[in-house]
Residue, then its C-alpha position, 0 to 999 in steps of 0.5 A: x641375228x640377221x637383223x645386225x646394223x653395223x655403225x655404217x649402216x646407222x650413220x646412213x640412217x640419220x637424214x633417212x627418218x622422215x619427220x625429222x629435220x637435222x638441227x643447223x648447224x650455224x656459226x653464229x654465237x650464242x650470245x651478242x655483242x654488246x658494245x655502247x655507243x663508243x665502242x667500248x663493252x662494259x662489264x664488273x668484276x668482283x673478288x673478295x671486297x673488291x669491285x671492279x669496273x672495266x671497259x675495254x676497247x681495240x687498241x694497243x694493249x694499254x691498261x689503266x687502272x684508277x688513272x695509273x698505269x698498271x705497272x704503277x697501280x699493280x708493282x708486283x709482276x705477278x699481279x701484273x700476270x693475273x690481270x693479263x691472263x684472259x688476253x694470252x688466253x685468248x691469243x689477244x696480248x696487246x689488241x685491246x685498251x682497258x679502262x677499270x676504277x677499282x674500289x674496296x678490298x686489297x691489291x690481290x682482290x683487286x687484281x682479281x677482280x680486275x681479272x673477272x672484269x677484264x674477262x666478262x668484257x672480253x667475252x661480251x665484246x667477242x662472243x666467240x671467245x666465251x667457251x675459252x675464257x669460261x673453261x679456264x673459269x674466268x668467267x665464275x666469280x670467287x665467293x670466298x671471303x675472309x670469315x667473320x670474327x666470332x665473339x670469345x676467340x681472338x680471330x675467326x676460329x682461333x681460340x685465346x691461349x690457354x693458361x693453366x695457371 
């Protein structure tokens, strides 16, 4: 019992060992910052059957969807909302221009994908904020689809109405 090592004892311990460096700890991200000549980061969202192609660039928060406006492309506030997420996230309402052409599904796959775009720029243009945008789970792209309609039902899994005469 004598032999006893309090947790003070082993904090003491850990530079002790020799052999044994402790790992640096540095500052810098992960990952690098990936911007092309304009400087503007690229990246492609999907969401259903939506496909979505996003640059972003500092600015002053304008966004531009297929040539419109978002407040025009997207009516419904709530669309609205979910493309603008990863940004109040992020604390960087209003600091960065996007550019995105959409093709393919709805206009709520759409906002999606636009979504998962915005998201996978914004983390390529600041590396930094990749631990913030990915635990929210902007960064996983959704893989539900619609199911496929089967042979003998009237929809995916609905059965045609049963008569008994």
């Amino acid at each position: 019992m004598a032999d006893e090592q309090t947790m003070t004892d082993l904090k003491d311990l850990g530079g002790a060992v020799e052999g044994t460096t402790a790992a640096p700890t540095s500052t810098m991200p992960l990952r690098e910052k990936k911007v092309d000549a304009q400087g503007r980061s690229y990246a492609t969202g999907r969401r259903k059957d939506a496909v979505a192609r996003v640059w972003l660039k500092p600015g002053t928060g304008k966004i531009t969807i297929n040539g419109r406006d978002q407040e025009v492309y997207f009516a419904r506030p709530t669309l609205r909302l979910v493309i603008n997420q990863p940004f109040g996230l992020a604390d960087r309402v209003g600091s960065y221009d996007i550019v995105a052409t959409v093709k393919g599904g709805g206009l709520s796959g759409q906002a999606g994908a636009v979504l998962h775009g915005i998201a996978q720029a914004l983390s390529r243009f600041e590396p930094a904020l990749r631990g913030v945008v990915k635990t929210a789970g902007f960064l996983t792209r959704d893989s539900r689809t619609v199911e496929r309609k089967k042979y003998g039902k009237a929809k995916a899994r609905r059965s045609f109405q049963f008569s008994k005469r």
